[in-house]
Every structure is written in structure tokens, then in C-alpha cells.
N, C-alpha and C positions, 0 to 999 in steps of 0.2 A: 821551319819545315813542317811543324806538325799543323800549322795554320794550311798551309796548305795543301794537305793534306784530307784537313776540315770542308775547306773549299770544294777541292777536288773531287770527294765521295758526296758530298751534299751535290754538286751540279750535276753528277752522272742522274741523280735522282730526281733530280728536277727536271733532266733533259727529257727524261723517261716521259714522266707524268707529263711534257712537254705534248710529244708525242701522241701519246693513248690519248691525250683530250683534243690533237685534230685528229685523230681515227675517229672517235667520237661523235664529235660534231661533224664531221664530213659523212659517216652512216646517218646519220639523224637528220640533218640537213641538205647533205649536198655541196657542189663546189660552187654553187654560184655568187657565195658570197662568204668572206672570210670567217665563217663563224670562231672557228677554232683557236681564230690568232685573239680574236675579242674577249673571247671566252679565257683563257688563258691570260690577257693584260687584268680584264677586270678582277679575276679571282686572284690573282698574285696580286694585285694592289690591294684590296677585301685584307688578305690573310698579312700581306707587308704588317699593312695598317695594327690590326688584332696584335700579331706579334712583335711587334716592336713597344708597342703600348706595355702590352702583360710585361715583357723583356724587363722593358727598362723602368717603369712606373711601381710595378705591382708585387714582380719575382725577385727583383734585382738580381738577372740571370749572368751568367757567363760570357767574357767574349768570343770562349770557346762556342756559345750553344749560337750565337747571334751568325757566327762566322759558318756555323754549319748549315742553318737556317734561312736566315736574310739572306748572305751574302752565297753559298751554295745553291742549294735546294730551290731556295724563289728566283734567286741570279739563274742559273740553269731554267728553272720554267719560264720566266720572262723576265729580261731586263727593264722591261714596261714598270713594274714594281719600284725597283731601285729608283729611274727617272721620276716618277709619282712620289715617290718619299723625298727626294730633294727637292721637288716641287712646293710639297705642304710643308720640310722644314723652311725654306725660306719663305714663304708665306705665313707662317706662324710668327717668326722673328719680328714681321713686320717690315720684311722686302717684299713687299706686293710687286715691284717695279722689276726686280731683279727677277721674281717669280714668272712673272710675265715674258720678260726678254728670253728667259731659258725653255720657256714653252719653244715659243714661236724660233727662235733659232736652232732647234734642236730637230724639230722635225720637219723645219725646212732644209736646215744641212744634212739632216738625214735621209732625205728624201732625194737633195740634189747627188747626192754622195750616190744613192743606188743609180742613178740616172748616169754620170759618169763612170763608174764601173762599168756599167753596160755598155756605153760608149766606149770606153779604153777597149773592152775586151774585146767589139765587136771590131774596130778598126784598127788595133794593134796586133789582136793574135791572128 
């Protein structure tokens, strides 16, 4: 329970800072082009990166703090992070192949998946 709990208060905070950085980029830029969502993937992978290095290399942190953090806090700003971390752990291992498949399936099923949703909704409800 208290794990998710961890989760739980870290993703409200991430959702937050989800948020203020498209308000952000949408005063500064505009809608014409997704700044916000970009902005958001790259700096959540940036800080994934940073923080899981210091975590687990340098502090030898907490699973308490990682759960609050990683999986909260950066989970809540963008799941783009998390995906990007399994990306370079398996490419680190030396699944270059496996790293590749998981790109390319993942945002192609992600992408068919919003297309279908759109479709079910628009011709079933």
C-alpha cells in the first residue's frame, strides 16, 4: 500500500508539471505544433536518464525514492521516459534487435490503437 501510495503522490505531481509545461509552451509557441508534448518527452527522458544513473550508480537510493520519482513523478509527466529507459536498458544489454522491435511496435501500436479508439467511438456510440 505505501508503494502506492509513493506512485500515487509522485503522479499527481507530475501530472501537474505535465500540464504548466503545455500551458507553457502553448503561450510561447502556439498550437501549431505540439511543442508541449516534445518538451515534456525530451525533459522526462533528460531527467529519467540523470536520475536513475545517480539512483542506482552513485546514491545507492531507495526503492522507496525511485518509486516516488521514476515511476510517480516522471510516470505522471510523461510515460515517453519510462518507454526511453527500456529502450537504452535493452540496448545496453546488447538487444540492439529487441531494442529496435520495441521502438517500432510500440508506436506503431500506439498510434493504430488511437486510430481505433476513434473509430469504435465514432461508430459505436
Amino acid at each position: 500500500m505505501n508503494a502506492i501510495l509513493l506512485v500515487a503522490s509522485g503522479g499527481a505531481i507530475g501530472s501537474v508539471l505535465r500540464y504548466l509545461t503545455g500551458l507553457a509552451m502553448t503561450r510561447l509557441f502556439g498550437t501549431a505544433f505540439p511543442y508541449g508534448t516534445l518538451v515534456v518527452n525530451v525533459v522526462g527522458g533528460l531527467i529519467m536518464g540523470l536520475f536513475i544513473e545517480l539512483l542506482t550508480r552513485r546514491f545507492e537510493g531507495s526503492e522507496e525514492l525511485r518509486l516516488f520519482v521514476a515511476v510517480g513523478i516522471l510516470g505522471g509527466f510523461t510515460t515517453f521516459s519510462s518507454f526511453s529507459l527500456d529502450v537504452v536498458m535493452l540496448w545496453q544489454r546488447g538487444e540492439t534487435a529487441s531494442a529496435a522491435f520495441y521502438v517500432l511496435i510500440s508506436v506503431v501500436l500506439s498510434i493504430c490503437a488511437v486510430f481505433l479508439g476513434l473509430w469504435l467511438a465514432r461508430t459505436v456510440a
